[in-house]
PDB file as gemmi writes it, atoms N, CA and C in Angstrom:
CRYST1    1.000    1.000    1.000  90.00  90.00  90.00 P 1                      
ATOM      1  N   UNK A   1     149.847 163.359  65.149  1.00  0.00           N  
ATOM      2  CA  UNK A   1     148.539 162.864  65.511  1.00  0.00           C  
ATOM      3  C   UNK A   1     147.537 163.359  64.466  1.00  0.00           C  
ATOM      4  N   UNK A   2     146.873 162.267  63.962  1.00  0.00           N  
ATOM      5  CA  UNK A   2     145.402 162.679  62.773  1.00  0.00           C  
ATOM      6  C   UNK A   2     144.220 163.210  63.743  1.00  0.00           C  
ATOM      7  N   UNK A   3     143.658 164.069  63.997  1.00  0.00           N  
ATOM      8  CA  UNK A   3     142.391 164.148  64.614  1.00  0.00           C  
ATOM      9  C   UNK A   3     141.412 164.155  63.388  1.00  0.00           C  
ATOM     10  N   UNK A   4     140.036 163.491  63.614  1.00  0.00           N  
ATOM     11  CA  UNK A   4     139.364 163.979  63.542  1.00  0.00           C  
ATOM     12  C   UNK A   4     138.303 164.139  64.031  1.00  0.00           C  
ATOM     13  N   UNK A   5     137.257 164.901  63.504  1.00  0.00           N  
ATOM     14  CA  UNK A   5     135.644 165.669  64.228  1.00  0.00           C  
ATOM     15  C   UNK A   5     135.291 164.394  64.549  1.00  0.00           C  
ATOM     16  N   UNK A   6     134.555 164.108  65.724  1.00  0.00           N  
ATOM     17  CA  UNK A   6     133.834 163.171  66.904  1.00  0.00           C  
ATOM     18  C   UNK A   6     132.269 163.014  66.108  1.00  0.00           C  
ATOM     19  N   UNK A   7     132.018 163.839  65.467  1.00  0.00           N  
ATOM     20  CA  UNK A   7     131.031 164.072  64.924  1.00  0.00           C  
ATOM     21  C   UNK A   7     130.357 163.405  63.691  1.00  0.00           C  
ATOM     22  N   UNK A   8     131.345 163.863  62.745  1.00  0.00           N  
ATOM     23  CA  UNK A   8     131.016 163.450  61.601  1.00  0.00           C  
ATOM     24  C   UNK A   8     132.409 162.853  60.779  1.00  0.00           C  
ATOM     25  N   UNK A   9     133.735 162.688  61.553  1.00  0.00           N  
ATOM     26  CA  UNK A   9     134.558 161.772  60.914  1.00  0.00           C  
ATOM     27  C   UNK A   9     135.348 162.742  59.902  1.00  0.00           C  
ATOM     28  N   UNK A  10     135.077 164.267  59.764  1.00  0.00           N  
ATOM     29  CA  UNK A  10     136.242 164.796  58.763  1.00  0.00           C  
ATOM     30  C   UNK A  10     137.600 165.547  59.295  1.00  0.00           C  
ATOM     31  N   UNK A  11     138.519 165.479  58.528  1.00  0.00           N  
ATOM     32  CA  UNK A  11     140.027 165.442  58.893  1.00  0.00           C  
ATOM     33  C   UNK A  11     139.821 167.278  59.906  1.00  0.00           C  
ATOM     34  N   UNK A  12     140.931 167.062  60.922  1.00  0.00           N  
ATOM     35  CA  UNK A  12     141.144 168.259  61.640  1.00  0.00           C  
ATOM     36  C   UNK A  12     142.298 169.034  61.376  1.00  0.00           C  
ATOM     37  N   UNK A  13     143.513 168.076  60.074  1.00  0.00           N  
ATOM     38  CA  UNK A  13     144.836 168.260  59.835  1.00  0.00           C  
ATOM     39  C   UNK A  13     144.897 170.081  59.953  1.00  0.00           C  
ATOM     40  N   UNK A  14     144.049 170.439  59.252  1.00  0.00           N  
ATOM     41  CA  UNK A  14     144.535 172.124  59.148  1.00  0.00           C  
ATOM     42  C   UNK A  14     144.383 173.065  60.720  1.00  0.00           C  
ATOM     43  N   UNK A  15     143.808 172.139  61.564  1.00  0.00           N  
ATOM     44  CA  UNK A  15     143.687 173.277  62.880  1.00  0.00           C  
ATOM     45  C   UNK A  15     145.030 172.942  63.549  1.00  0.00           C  
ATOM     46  N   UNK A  16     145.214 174.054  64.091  1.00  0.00           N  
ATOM     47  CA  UNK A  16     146.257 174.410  65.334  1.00  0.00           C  
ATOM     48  C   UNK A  16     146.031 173.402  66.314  1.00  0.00           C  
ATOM     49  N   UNK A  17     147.299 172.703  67.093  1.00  0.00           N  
ATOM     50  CA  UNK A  17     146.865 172.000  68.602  1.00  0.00           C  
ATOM     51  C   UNK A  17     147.869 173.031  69.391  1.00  0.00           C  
ATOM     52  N   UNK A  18     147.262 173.218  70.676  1.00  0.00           N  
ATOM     53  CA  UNK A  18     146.095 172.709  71.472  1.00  0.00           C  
ATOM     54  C   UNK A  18     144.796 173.190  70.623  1.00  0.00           C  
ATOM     55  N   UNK A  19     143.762 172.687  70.741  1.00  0.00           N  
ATOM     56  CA  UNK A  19     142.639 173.210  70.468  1.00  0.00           C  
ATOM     57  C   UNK A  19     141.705 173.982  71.479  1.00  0.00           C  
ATOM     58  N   UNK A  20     141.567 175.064  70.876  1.00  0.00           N  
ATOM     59  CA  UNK A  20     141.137 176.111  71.652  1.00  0.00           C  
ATOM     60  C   UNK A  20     139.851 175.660  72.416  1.00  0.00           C  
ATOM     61  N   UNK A  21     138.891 176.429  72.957  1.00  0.00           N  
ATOM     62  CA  UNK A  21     137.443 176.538  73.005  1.00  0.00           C  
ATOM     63  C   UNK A  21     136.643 177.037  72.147  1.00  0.00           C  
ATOM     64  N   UNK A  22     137.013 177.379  71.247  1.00  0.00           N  
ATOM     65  CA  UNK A  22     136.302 177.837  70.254  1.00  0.00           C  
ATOM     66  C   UNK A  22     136.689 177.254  68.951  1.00  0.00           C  
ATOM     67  N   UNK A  23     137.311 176.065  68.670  1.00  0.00           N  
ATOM     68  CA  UNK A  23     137.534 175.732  67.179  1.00  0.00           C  
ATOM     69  C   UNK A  23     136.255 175.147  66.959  1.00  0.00           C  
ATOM     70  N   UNK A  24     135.869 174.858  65.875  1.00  0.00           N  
ATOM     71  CA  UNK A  24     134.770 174.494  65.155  1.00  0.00           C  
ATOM     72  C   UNK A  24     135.183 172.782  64.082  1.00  0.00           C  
ATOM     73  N   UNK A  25     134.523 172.809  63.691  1.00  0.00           N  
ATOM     74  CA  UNK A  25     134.276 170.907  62.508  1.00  0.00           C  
ATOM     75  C   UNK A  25     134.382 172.261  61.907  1.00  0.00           C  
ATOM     76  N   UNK A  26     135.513 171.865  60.145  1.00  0.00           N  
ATOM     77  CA  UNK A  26     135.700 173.145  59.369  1.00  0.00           C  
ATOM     78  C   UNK A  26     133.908 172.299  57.951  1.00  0.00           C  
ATOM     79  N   UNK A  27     134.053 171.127  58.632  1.00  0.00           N  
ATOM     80  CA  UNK A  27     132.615 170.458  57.859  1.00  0.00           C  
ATOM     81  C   UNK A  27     131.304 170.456  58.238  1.00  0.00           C  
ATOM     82  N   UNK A  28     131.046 170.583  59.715  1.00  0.00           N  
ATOM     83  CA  UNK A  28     129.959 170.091  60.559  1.00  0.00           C  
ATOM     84  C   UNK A  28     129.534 171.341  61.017  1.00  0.00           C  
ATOM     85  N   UNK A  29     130.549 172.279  61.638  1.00  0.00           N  
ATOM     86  CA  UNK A  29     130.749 173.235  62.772  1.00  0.00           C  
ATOM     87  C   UNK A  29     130.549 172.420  64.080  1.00  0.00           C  
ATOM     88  N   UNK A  30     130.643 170.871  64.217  1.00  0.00           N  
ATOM     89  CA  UNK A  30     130.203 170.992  65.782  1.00  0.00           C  
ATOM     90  C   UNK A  30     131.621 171.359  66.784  1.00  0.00           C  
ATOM     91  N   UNK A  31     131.336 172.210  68.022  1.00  0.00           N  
ATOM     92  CA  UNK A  31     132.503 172.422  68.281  1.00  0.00           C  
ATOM     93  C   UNK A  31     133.404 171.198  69.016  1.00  0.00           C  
ATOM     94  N   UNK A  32     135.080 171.645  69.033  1.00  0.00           N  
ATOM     95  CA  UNK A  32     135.485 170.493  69.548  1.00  0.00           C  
ATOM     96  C   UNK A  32     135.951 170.128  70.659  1.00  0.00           C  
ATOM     97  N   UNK A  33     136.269 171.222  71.501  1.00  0.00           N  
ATOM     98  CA  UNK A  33     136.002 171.423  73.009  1.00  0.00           C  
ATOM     99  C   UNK A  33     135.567 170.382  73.689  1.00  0.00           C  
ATOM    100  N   UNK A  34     135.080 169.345  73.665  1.00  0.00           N  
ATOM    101  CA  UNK A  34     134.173 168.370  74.039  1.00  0.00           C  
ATOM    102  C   UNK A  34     134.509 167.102  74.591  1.00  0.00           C  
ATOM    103  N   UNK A  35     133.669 166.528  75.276  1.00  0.00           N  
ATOM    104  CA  UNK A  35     134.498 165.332  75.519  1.00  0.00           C  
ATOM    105  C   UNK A  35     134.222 164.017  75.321  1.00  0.00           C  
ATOM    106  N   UNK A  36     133.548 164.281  74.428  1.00  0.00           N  
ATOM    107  CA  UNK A  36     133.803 163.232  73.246  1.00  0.00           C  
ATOM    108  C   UNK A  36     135.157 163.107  72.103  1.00  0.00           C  
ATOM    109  N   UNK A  37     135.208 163.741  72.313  1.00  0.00           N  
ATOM    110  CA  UNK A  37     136.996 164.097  71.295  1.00  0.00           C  
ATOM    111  C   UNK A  37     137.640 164.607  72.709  1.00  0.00           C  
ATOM    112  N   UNK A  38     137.583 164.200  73.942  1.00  0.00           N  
ATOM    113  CA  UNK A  38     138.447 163.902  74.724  1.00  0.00           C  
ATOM    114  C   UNK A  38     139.123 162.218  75.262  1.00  0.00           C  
ATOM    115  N   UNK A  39     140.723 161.512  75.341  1.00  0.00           N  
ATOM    116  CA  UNK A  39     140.920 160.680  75.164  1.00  0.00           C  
ATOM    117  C   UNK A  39     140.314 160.327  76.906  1.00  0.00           C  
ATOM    118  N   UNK A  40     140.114 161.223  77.651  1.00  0.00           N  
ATOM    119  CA  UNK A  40     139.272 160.862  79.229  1.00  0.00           C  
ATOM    120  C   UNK A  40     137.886 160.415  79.149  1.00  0.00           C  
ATOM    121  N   UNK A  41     137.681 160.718  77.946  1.00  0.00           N  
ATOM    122  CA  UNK A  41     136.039 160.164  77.730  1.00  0.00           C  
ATOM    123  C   UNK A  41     135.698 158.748  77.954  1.00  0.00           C  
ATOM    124  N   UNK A  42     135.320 158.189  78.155  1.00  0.00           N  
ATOM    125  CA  UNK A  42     134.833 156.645  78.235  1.00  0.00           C  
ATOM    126  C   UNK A  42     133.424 155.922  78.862  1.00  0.00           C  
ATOM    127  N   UNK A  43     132.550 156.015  77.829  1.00  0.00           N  
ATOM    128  CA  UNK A  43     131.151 155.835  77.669  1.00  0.00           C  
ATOM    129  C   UNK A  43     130.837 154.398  78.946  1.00  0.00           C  
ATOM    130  N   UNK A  44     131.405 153.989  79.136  1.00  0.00           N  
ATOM    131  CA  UNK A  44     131.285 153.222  79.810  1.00  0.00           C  
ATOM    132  C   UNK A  44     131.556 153.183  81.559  1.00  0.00           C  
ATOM    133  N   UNK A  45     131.962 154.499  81.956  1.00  0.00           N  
ATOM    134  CA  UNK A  45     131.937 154.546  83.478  1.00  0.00           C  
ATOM    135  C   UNK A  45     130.915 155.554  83.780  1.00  0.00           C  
ATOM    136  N   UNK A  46     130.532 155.694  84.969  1.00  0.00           N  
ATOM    137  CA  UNK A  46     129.807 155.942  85.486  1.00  0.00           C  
ATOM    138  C   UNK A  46     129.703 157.280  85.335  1.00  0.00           C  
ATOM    139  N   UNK A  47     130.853 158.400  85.734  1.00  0.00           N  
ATOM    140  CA  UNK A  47     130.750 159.903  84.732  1.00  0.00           C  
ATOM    141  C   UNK A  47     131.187 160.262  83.766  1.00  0.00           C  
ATOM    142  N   UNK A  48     131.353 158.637  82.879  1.00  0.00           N  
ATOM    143  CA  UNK A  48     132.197 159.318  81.406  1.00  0.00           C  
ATOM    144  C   UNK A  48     132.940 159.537  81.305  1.00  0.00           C  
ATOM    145  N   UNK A  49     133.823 159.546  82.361  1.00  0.00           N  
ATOM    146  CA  UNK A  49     135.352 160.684  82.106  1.00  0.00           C  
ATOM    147  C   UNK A  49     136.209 159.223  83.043  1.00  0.00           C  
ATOM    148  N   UNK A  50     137.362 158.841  82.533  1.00  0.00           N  
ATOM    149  CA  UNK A  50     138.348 158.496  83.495  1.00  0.00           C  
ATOM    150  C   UNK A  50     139.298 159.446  84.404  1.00  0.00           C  
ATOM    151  N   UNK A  51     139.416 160.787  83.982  1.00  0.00           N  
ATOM    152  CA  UNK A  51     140.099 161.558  84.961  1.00  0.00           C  
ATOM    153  C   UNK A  51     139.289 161.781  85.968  1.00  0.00           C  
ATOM    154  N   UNK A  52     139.389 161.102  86.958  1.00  0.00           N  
ATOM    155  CA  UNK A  52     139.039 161.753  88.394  1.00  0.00           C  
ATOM    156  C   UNK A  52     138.929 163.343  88.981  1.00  0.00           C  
ATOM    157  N   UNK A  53     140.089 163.958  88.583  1.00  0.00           N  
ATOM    158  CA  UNK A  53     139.898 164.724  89.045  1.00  0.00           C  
ATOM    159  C   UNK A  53     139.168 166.145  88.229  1.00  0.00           C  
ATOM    160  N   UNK A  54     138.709 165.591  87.536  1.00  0.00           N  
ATOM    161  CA  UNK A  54     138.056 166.522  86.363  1.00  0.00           C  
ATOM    162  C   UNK A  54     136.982 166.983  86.840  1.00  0.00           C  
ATOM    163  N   UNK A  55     136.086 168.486  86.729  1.00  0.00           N  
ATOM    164  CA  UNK A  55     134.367 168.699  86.977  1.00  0.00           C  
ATOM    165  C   UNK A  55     133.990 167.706  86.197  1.00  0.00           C  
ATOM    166  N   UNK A  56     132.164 166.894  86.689  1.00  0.00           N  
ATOM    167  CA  UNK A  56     131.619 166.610  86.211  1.00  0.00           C  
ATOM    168  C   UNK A  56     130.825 167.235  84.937  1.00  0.00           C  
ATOM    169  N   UNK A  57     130.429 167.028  83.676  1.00  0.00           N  
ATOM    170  CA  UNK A  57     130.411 167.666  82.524  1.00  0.00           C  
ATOM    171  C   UNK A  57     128.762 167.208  82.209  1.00  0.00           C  
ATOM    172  N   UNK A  58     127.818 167.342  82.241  1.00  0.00           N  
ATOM    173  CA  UNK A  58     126.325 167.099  81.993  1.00  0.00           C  
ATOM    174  C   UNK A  58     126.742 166.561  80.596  1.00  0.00           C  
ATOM    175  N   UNK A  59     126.603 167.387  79.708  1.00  0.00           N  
ATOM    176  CA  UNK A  59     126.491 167.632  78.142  1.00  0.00           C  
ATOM    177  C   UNK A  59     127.551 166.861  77.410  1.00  0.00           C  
ATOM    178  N   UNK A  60     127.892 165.923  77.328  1.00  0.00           N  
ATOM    179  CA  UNK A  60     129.300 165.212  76.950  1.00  0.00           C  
ATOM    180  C   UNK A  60     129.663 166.411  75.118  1.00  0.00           C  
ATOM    181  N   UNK A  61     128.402 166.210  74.408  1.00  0.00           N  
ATOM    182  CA  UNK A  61     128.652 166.904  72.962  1.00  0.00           C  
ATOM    183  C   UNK A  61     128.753 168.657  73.266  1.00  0.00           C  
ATOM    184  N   UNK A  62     128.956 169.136  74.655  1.00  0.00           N  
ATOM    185  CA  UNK A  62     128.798 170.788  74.355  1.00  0.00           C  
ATOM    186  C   UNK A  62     130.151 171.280  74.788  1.00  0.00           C  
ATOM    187  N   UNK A  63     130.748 172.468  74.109  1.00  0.00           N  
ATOM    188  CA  UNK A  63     131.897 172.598  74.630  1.00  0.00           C  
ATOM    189  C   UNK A  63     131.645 172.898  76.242  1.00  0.00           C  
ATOM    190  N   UNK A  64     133.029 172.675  76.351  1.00  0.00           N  
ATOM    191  CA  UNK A  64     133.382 173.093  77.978  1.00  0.00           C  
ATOM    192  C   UNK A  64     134.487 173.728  78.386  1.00  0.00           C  
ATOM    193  N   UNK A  65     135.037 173.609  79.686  1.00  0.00           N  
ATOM    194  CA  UNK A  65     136.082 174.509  80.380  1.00  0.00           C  
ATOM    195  C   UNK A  65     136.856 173.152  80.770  1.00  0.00           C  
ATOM    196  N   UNK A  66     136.935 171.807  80.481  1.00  0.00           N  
ATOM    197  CA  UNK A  66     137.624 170.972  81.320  1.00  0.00           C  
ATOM    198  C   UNK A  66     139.384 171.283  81.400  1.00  0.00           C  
ATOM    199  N   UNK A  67     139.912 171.350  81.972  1.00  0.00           N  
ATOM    200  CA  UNK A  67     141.579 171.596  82.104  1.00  0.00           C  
ATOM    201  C   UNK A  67     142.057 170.498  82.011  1.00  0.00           C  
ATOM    202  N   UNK A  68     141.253 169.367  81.836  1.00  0.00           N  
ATOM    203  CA  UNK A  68     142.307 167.800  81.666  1.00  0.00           C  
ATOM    204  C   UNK A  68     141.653 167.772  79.921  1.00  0.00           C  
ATOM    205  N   UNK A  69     141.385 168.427  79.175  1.00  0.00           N  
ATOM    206  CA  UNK A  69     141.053 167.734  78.103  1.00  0.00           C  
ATOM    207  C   UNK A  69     142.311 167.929  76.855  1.00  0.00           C  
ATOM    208  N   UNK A  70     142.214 166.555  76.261  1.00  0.00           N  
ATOM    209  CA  UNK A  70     143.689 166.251  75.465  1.00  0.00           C  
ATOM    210  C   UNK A  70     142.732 165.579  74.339  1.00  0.00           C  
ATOM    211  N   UNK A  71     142.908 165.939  73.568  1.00  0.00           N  
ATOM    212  CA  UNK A  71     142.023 165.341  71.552  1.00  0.00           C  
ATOM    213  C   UNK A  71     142.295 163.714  71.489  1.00  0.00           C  
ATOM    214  N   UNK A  72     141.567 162.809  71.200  1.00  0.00           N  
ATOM    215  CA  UNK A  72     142.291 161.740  70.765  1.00  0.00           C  
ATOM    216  C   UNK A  72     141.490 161.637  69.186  1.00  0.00           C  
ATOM    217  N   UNK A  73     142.485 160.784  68.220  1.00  0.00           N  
ATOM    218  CA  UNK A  73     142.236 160.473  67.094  1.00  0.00           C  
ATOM    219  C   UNK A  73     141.449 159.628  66.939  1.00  0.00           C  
ATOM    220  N   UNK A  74     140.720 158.621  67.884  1.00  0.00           N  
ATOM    221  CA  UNK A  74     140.145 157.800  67.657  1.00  0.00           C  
ATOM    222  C   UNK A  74     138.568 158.100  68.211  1.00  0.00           C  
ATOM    223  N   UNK A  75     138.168 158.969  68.254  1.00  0.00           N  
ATOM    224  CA  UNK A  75     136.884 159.627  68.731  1.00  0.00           C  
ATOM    225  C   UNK A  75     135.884 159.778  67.576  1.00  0.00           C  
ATOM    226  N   UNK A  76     135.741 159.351  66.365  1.00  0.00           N  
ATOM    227  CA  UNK A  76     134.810 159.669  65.457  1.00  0.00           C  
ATOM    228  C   UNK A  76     134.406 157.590  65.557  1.00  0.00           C  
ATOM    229  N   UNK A  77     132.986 157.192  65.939  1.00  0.00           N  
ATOM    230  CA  UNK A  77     132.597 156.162  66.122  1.00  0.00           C  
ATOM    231  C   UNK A  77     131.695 155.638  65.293  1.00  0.00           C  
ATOM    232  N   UNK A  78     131.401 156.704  64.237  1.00  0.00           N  
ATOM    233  CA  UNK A  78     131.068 155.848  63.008  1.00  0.00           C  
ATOM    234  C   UNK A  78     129.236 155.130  62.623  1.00  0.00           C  
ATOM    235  N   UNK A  79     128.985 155.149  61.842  1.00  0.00           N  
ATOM    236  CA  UNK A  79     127.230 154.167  62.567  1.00  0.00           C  
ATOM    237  C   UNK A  79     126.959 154.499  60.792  1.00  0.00           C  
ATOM    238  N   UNK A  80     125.595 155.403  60.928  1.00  0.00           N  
ATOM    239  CA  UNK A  80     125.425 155.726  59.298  1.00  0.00           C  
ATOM    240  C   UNK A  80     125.188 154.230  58.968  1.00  0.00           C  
ATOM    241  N   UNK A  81     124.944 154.062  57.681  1.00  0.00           N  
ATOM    242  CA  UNK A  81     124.887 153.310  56.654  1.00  0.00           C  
ATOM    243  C   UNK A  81     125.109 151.622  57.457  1.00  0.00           C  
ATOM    244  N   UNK A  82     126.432 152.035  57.390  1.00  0.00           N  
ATOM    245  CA  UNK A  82     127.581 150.230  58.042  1.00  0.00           C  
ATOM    246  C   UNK A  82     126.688 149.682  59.297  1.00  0.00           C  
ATOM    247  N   UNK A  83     126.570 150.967  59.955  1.00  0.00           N  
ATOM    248  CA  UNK A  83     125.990 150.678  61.470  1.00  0.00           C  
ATOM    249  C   UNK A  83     124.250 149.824  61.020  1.00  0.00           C  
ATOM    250  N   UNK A  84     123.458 150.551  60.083  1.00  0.00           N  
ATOM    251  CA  UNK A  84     122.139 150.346  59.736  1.00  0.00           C  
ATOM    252  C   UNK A  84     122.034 148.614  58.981  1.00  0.00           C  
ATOM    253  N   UNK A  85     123.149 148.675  58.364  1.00  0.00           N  
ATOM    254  CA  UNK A  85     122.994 147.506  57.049  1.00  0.00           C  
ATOM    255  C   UNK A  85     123.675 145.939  58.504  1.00  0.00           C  
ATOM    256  N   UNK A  86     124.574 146.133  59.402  1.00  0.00           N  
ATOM    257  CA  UNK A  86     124.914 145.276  60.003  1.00  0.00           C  
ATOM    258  C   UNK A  86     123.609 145.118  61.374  1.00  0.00           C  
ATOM    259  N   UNK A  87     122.727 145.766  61.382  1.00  0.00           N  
ATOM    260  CA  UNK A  87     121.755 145.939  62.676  1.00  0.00           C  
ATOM    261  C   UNK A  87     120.546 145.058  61.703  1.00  0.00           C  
ATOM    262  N   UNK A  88     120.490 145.713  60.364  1.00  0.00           N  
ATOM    263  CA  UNK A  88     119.369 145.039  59.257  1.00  0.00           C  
ATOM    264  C   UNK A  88     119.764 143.069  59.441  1.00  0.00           C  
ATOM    265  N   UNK A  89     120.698 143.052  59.382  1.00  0.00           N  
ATOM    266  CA  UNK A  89     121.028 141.369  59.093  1.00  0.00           C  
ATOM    267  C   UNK A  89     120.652 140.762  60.545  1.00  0.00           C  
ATOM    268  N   UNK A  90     121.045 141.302  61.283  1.00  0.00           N  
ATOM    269  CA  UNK A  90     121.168 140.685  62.881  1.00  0.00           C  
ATOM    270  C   UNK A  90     119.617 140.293  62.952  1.00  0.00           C  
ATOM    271  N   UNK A  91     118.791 141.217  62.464  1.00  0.00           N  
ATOM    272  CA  UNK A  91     117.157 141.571  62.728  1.00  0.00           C  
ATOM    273  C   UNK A  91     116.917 140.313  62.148  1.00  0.00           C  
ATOM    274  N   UNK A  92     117.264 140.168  60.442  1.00  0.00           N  
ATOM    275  CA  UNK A  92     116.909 139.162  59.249  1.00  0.00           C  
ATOM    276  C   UNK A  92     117.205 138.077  60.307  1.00  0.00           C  
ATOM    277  N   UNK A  93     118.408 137.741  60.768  1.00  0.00           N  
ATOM    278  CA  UNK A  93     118.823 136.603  60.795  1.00  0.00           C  
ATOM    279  C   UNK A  93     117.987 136.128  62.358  1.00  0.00           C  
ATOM    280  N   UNK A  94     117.290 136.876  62.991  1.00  0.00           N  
ATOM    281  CA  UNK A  94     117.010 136.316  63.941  1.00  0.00           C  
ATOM    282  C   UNK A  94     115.105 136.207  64.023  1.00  0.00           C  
ATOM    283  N   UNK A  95     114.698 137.208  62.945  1.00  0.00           N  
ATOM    284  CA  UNK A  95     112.923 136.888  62.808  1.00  0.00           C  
ATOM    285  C   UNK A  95     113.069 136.085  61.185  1.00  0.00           C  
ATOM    286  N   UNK A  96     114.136 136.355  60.345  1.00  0.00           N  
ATOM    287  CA  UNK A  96     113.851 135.587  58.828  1.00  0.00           C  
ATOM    288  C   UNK A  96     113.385 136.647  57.847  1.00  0.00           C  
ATOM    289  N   UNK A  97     114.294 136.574  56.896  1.00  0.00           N  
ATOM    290  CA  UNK A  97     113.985 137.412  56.033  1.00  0.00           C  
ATOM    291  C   UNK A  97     112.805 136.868  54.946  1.00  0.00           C  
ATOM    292  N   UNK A  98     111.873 137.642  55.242  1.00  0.00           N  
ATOM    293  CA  UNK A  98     110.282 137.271  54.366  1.00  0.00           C  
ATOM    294  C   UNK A  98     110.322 137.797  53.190  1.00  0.00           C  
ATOM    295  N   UNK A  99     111.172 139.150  53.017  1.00  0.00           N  
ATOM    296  CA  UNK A  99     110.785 140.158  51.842  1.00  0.00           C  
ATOM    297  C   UNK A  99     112.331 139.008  50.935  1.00  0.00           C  
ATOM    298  N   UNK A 100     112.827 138.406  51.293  1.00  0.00           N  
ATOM    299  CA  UNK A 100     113.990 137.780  50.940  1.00  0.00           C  
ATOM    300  C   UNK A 100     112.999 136.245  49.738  1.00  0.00           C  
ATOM    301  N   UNK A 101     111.988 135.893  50.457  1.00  0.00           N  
ATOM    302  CA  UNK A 101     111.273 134.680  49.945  1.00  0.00           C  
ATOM    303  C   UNK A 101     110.185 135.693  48.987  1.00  0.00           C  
ATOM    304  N   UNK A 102     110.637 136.614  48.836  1.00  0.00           N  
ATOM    305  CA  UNK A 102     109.104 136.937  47.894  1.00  0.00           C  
ATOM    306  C   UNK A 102     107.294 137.519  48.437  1.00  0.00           C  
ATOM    307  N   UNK A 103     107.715 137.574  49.789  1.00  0.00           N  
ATOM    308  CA  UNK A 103     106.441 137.355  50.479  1.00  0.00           C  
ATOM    309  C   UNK A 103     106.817 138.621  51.509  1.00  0.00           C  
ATOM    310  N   UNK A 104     105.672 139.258  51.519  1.00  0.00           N  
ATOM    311  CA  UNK A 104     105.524 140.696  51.997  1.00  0.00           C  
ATOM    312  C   UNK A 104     104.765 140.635  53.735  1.00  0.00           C  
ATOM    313  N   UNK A 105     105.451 140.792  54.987  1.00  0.00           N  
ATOM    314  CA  UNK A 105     104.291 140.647  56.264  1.00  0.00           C  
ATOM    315  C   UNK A 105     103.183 141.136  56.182  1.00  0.00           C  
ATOM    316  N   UNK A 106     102.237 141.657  54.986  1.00  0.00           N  
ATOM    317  CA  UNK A 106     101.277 141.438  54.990  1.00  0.00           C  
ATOM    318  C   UNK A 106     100.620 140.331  54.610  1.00  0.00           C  
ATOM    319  N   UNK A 107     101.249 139.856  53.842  1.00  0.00           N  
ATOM    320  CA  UNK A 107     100.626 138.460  53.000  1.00  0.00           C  
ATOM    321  C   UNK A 107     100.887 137.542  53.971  1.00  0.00           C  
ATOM    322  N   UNK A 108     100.622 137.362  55.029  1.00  0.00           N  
ATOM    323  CA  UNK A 108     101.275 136.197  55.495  1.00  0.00           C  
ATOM    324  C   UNK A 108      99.823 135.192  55.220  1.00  0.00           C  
ATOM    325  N   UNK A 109     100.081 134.234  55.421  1.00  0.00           N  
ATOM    326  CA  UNK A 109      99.172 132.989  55.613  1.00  0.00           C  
ATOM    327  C   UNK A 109      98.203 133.113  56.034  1.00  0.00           C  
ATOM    328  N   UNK A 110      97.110 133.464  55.923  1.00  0.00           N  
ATOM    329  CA  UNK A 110      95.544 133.440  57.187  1.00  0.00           C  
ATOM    330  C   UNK A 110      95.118 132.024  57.340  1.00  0.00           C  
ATOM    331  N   UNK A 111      95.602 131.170  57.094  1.00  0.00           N  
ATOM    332  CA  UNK A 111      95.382 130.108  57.954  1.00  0.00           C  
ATOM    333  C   UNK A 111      96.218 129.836  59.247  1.00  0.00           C  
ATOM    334  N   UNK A 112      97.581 130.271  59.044  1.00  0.00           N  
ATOM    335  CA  UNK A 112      98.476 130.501  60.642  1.00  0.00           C  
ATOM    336  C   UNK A 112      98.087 131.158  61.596  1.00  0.00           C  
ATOM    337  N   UNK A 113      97.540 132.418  60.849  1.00  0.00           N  
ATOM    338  CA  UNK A 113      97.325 133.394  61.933  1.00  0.00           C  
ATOM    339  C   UNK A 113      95.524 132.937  62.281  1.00  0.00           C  
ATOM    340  N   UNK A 114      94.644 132.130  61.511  1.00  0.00           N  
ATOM    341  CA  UNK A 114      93.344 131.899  61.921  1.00  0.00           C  
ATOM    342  C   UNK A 114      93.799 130.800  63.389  1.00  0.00           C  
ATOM    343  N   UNK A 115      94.811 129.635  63.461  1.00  0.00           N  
ATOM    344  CA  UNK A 115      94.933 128.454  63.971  1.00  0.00           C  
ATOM    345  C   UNK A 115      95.336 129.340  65.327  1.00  0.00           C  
ATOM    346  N   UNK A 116      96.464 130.450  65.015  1.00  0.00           N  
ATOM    347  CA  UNK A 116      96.850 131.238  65.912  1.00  0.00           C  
ATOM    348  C   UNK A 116      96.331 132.024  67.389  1.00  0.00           C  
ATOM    349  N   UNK A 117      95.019 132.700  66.317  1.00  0.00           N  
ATOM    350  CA  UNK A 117      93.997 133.183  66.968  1.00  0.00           C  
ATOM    351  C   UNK A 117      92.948 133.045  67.650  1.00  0.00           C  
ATOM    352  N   UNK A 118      92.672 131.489  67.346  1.00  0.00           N  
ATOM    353  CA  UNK A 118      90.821 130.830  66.968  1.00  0.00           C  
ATOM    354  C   UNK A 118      90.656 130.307  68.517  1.00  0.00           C  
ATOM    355  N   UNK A 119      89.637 130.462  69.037  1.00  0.00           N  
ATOM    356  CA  UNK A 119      89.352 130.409  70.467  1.00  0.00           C  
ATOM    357  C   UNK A 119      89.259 129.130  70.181  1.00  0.00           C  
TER     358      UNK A 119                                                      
END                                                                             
């Protein structure tokens, strides 16, 4: 199994499994205890966790004491840059990219916005 940090996406290859309560990101330090780098995690129910029988956990990013927690590899979700540049187009493509035509939202037209406005 590849883990890596939930955090920031760098490799966990050199730590020991199980993972303790106290291992650390050997990049980030965030710790990994957590259950977000737990495979019970799942952002989408109601306490986050699919194990039932687990304590409820407030803090999903702080370590904890859970006794059902097991690492999954697929816990680093990524955003940064990819996340910004694919959210930028969605925006473009749905108000129009102006700075794309040469033309700055300040410059817009004052005759649109006079016809717009004009009692």
């Amino acid at each position: 199994m590849s883990l890596v940090c939930w955090k920031c996406g760098a490799s966990l290859a050199g730590l020991p499994l199980p993972l303790s309560r106290r291992d650390t990101c050997p990049s980030c330090h965030a710790g990994l205890h957590v259950c977000k780098l737990c495979r019970h995690y799942d952002a989408q129910r109601a306490g986050q966790c699919r194990e039932l029988a687990a304590d409820r956990v407030a803090d999903k990013t702080r370590v904890n004491d859970c006794g059902w927690f097991v690492p999954r590899p697929d816990a680093y979700q990524g955003g940064g840059a990819a996340m910004a540049q694919a959210s930028r187009g969605a925006l473009d493509a749905l108000f129009g990219n102006q700075a794309a035509d040469g033309e700055s939202p300040q410059s817009a037209k004052p005759s649109l916005l006079d016809d717009l406005f004009r009692k």
